[in-house]
LUMDOBA-718174 format. One record per residue (C-alpha): x negated, y, z negated; residue in three letters. Coordinates in steps of 0.001 Angstrom, whole numbers, padded with zeros to 6 digits, always signed. Layout:
N
XYZAla
...
This chain:
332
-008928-060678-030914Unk
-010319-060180-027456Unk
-007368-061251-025502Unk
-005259-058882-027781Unk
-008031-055910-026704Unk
-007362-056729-022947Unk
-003669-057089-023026Unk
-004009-053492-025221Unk
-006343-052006-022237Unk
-004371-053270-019354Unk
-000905-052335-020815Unk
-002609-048721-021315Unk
-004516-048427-018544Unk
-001484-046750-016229Unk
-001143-043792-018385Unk
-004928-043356-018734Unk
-004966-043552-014761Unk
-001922-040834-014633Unk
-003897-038790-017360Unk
-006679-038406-015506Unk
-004584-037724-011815Unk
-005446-034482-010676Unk
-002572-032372-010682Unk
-002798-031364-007405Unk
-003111-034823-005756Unk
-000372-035591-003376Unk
+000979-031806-003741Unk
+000707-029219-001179Unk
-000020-025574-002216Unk
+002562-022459-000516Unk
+000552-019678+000367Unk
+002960-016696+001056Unk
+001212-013907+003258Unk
+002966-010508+002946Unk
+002518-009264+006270Unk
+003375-010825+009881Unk
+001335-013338+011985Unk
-002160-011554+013750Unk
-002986-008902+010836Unk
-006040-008957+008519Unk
-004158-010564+005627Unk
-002638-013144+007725Unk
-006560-014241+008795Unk
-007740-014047+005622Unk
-005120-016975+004533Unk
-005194-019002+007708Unk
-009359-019051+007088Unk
-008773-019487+003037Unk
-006239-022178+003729Unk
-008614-024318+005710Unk
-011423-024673+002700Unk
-009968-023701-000575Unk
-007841-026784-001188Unk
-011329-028474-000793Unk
-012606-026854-004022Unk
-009165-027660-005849Unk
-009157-031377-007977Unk
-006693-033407-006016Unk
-007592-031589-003034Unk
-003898-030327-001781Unk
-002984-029194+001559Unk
-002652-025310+001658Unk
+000512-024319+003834Unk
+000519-020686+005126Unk
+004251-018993+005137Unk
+004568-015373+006191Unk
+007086-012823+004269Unk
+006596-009462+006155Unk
+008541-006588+004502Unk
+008014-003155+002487Unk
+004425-003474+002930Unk
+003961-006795+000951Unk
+006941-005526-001904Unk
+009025-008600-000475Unk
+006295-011044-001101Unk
+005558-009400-004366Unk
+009037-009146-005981Unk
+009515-012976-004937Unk
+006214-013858-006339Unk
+007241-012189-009714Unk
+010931-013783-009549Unk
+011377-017010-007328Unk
+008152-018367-006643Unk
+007309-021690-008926Unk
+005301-021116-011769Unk
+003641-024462-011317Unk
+000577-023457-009354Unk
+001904-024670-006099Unk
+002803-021075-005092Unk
+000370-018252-004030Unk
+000266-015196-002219Unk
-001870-012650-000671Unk
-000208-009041-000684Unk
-001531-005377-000052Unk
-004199-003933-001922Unk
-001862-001282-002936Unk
+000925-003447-003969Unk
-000411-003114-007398Unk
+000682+001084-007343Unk
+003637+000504-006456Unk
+005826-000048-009572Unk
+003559+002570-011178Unk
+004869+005012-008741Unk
+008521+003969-008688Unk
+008643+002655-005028Unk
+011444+001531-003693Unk
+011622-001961-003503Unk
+008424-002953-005863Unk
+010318-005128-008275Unk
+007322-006640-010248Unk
+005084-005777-012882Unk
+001421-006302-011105Unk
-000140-006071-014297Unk
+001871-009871-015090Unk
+000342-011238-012135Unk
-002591-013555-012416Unk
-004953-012209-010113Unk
-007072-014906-008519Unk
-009911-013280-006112Unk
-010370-011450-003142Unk
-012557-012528-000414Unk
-013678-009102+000366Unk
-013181-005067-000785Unk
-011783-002752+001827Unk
-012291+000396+003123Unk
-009041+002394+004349Unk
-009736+004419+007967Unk
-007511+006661+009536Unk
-007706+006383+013419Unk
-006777+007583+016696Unk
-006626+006088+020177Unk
-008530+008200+022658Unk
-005732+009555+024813Unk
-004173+011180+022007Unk
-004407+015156+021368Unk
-006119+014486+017762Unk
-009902+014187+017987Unk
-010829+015048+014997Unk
-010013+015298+011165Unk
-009763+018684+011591Unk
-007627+018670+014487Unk
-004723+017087+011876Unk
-003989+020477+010614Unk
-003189+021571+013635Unk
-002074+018810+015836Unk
+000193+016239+015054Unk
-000557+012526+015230Unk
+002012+009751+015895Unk
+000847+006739+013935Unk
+002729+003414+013220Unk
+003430+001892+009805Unk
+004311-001456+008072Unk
+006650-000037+005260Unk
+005567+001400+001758Unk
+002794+000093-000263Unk
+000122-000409+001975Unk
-002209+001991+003847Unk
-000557+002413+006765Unk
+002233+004662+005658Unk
+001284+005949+002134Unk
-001895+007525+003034Unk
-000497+009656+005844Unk
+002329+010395+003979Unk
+000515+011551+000914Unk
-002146+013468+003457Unk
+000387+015122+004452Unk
+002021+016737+001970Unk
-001260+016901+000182Unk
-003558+018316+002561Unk
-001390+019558+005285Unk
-002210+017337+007989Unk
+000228+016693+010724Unk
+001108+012653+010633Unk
+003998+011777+011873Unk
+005141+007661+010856Unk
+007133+005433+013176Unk
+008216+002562+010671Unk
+009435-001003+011410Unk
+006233-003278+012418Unk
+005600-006015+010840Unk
+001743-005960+010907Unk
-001044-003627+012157Unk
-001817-006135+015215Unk
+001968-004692+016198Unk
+000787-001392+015807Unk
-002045-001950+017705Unk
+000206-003179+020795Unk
+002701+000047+020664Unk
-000556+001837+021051Unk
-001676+000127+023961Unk
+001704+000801+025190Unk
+001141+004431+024534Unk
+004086+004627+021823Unk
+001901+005579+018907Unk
-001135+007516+018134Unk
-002660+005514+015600Unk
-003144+004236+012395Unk
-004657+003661+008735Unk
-005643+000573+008492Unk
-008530-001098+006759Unk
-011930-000808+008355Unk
-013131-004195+008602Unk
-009405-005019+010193Unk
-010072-002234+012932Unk
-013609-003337+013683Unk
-012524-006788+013865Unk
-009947-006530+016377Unk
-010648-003725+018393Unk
-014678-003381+017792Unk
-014746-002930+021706Unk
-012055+000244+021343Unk
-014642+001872+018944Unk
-017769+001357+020941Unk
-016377+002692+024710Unk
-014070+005614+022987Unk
-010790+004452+022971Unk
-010130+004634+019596Unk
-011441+007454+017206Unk
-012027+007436+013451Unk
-010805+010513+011546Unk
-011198+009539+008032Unk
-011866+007133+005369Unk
-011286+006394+001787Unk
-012016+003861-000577Unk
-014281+003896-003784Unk
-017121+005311-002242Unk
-017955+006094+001318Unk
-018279+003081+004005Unk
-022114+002953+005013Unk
-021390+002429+008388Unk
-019273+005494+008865Unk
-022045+008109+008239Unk
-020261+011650+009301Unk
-016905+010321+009240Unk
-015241+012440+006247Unk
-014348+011042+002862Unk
-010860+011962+001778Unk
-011561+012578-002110Unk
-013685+015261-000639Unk
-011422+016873+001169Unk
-009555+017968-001922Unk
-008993+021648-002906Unk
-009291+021314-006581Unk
-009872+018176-009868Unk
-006574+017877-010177Unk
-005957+016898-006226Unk
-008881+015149-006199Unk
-007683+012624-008854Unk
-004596+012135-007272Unk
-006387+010956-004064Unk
-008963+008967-005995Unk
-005715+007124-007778Unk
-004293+006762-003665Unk
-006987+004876-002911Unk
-007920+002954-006012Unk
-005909-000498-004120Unk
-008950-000746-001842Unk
-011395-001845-005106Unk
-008618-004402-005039Unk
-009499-005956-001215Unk
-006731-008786-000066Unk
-005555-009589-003101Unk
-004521-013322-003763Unk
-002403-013877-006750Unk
-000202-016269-008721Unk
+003005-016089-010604Unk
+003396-014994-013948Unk
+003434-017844-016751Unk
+001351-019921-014430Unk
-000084-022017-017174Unk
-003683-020845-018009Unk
-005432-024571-016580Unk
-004152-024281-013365Unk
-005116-020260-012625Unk
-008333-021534-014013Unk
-008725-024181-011578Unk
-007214-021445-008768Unk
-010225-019274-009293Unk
-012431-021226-009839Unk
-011692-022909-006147Unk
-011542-019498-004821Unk
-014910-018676-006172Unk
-016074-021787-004748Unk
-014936-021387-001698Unk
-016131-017684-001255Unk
-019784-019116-001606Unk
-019069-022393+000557Unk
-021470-022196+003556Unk
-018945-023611+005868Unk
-016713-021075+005126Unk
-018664-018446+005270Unk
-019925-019726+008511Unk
-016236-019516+009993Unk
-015349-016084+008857Unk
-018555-014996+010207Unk
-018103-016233+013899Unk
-014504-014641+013484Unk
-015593-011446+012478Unk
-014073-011443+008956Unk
-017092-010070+006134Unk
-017150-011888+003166Unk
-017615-009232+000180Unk
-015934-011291-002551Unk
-014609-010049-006221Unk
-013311-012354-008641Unk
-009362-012636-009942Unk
-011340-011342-013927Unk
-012806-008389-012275Unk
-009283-007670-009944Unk
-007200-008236-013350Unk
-009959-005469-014881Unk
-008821-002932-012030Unk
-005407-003356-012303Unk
-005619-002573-015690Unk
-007516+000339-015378Unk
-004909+001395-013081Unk
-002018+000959-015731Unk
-004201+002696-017802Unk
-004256+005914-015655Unk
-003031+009132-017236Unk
+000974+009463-016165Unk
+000729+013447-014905Unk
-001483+011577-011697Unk
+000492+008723-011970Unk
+003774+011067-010960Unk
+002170+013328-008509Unk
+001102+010381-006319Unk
+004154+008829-006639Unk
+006029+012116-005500Unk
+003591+011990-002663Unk
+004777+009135-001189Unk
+008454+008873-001868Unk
């Protein structure tokens, strides 16, 4: 009877073993970035891809593949389409890339509210800025005075909020398209063939912390949730608004930057593995080591989970269609 219980044991004892295999053991993870090589997305993944496949079971190897275009709608509309729906394929796209079907943007073939939202590793604030040698000192100075800033295609900051500032408030931005990421922008600037930008705060201070302390770049607004506490006197968009009505609109504008650097998986992921996906990510945001790096790179960790991004994004399907259009028509 005992032999027969060990011959039993060892004949099963292979599929036990693959039973209890991590699934990610021996796999590699594709982490699309939907921006070019040197912007703030593209270092959040390249620091993320370093220590979140250590707080995965199986412990894969994250690879980091960049798919600039639209603003993050390429990465987005392949995510929703192409991209396995194993849980080897994730992405990081713009904070606004959830708007953008809402508004009918070209090119934003997804539905973000299908998306399993996994975590952000911190919430932005948008600024809009200006190098020094340009004509625009101030926020006032936009109604007047135009201001030649660069832009990475529609859905993220850097073209729809001077676009919809525009034609909402009147100021005088004028967009030069066809960069692939803000660190681009930043270049043509140096080069003196753009003004400026809006870009995300944290990005800004990061990379060109020294511009902002000697005067060579100039911030003229922000936006966001709620005013940044280190930009005391700096003017808050929503504020600038004539009347409820425009008000809403620009509180709906901004509503992405609740959403941070979004990192997502496909739909019909199966519910284990975007379990095991945040719960990594969550991990990992509270790793010391990790926090450690992004610290001596300049990158602030102000995490929010992939529950509470999958709460905002329904509370942005949710909003009432009459803002839903305006916006829209502000940025077409």
């Amino acid at each position: 009877m005992r032999r027969l219980a060990l011959a039993l044991a060892l004949a099963l004892s292979p599929c036990i073993a693959r039973a209890q295999t991590p699934f990610y053991q021996g796999r590699a993870i594709d982490l699309v970035v939907g921006f070019g090589v040197g912007g703030g997305y593209d270092l959040w993944a390249r620091a993320l891809s370093r220590f979140w496949g250590r707080h995965l079971p199986g412990q894969p190897n994250i690879v980091v593949r960049n798919m600039p275009g639209a603003g993050s709608f390429n990465a987005a509309s392949y995510m929703y389409s192409l991209a396995p729906r194993d849980g080897t394929s994730v992405a990081v796209i713009a904070r606004d890339a959830a708007l953008g079907p809402l508004t009918g943007a070209a090119g934003a073939r997804y539905d973000a509210s299908k998306f399993n939202w996994l975590g952000t590793p911190s919430v932005e604030h948008s600024v809009c800025v200006a190098h020094g040698a340009a004509k625009v000192k101030t926020a006032a100075d936009l109604l007047t005075t135009e201001l030649i800033v660069g832009d990475v295609g529609a859905g993220g900051a850097s073209r729809d909020y001077p676009m919809a500032l525009s034609r909402l408030l009147g100021m005088k931005f004028r967009l030069v398209s066809g960069f692939a990421a803000s660190s681009d922008i930043f270049l043509a600037m140096e080069r003196g063939e753009v003004e400026g930008m809006c870009e995300s705060y944290d990005s800004v201070a990061l990379r060109h912390g020294d511009w902002l302390a000697d005067g060579r770049l100039r911030i003229l607004l922000q936006g966001g949730e709620k005013p940044h506490p280190a930009l005391a006197g700096v003017p808050f968009v929503p504020d600038l608004a004539a009347s409820a009505e425009d008000r809403a609109a620009l509180s709906f504008l901004y509503s992405g930057e609740g959403i941070g650097r979004p990192f997502i998986a496909p739909p019909e992921t199966s519910p284990a593995r975007v379990a095991e996906l945040r719960a990594g990510f969550a991990e990992t945001m509270a790793d010391p080591d990790f926090v450690a790096e992004a610290k001596r790179t300049g990158l602030v960790v102000e995490p929010a989970s992939g529950e509470h991004l999958e709460g905002l994004v329904r509370a942005l399907y949710a909003t009432p269609r009459s803002v839903i259009d305006r916006v829209g028509g502000l940025i077409k």
